[in-house]
N, C-alpha and C positions, 0 to 999 in steps of 0.2 A: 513517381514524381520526377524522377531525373532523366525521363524521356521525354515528359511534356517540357521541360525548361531546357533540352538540347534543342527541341522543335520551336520552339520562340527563341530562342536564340538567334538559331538558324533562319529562321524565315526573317527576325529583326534586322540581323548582320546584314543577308541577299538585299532585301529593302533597302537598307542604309545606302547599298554599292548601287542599286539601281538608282536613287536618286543623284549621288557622284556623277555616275555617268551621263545620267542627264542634264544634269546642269555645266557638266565638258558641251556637249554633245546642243545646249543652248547656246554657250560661246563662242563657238563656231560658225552654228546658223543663224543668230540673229541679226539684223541689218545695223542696227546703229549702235555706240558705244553704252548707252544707259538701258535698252533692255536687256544688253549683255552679262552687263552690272547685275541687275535683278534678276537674270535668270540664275546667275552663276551662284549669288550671294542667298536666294531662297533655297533655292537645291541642295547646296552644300551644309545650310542651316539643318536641314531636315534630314538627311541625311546624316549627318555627326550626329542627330539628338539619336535616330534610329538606331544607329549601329554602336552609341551608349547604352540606350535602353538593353542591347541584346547581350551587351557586356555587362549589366549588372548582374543577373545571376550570377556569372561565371566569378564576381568578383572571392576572393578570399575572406575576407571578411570587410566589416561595415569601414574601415579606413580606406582600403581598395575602391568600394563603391563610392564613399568621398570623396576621393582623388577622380575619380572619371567625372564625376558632376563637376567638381571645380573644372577641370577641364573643358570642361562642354560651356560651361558657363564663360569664362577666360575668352574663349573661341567666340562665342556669341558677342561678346562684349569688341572686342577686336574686332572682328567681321563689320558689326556694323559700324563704330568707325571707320573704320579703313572705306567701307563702300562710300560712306556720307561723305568724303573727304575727294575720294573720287572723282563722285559725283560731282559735285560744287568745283573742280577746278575743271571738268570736261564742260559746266553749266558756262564756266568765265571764259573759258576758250573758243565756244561755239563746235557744233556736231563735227566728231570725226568718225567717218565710216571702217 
């Protein structure tokens, strides 16, 4: 059993880093400031929740695994204000490339 839960782990964690890097790798290439926003801000979302997910076996016990949910939850909550907030003063300002 504790080789099937290194291998979900592991393929969870890779996952989590492949979407980080994509959503780098969106902010870079995309043209205008607001699908930069949404690439950056979905990517990174899914990304944390994956590489939670792959941290919960490994947690110690069920206050550990609490602690990463709050976290991920925290982050989620944050993320999308901060984007919404973004967003709405890039909307008041007019497109910057």
């Amino acid at each position: 059993m504790s080789l099937v839960l290194d291998i979900f782990s592991t393929v969870a964690i890779c996952a989590g880093a492949f979407f980080f890097f994509a959503g780098a790798v969106g902010l870079l290439r995309f043209p205008d400031a607001l699908s930069r926003l949404h690439a950056l801000t979905k990517a990174d979302n899914l990304g944390l929740g994956l590489v939670v997910l792959g941290l919960l076996p490994r947690a110690d016990n069920l206050l550990g695994a609490l602690k990463l949910i709050a976290i991920w939850a925290l982050v989620q909550l944050a993320g999308a204000t901060t984007a919404q907030l973004i967003a709405r003063g890039i909307r008041r300002k007019g497109p910057v490339a």
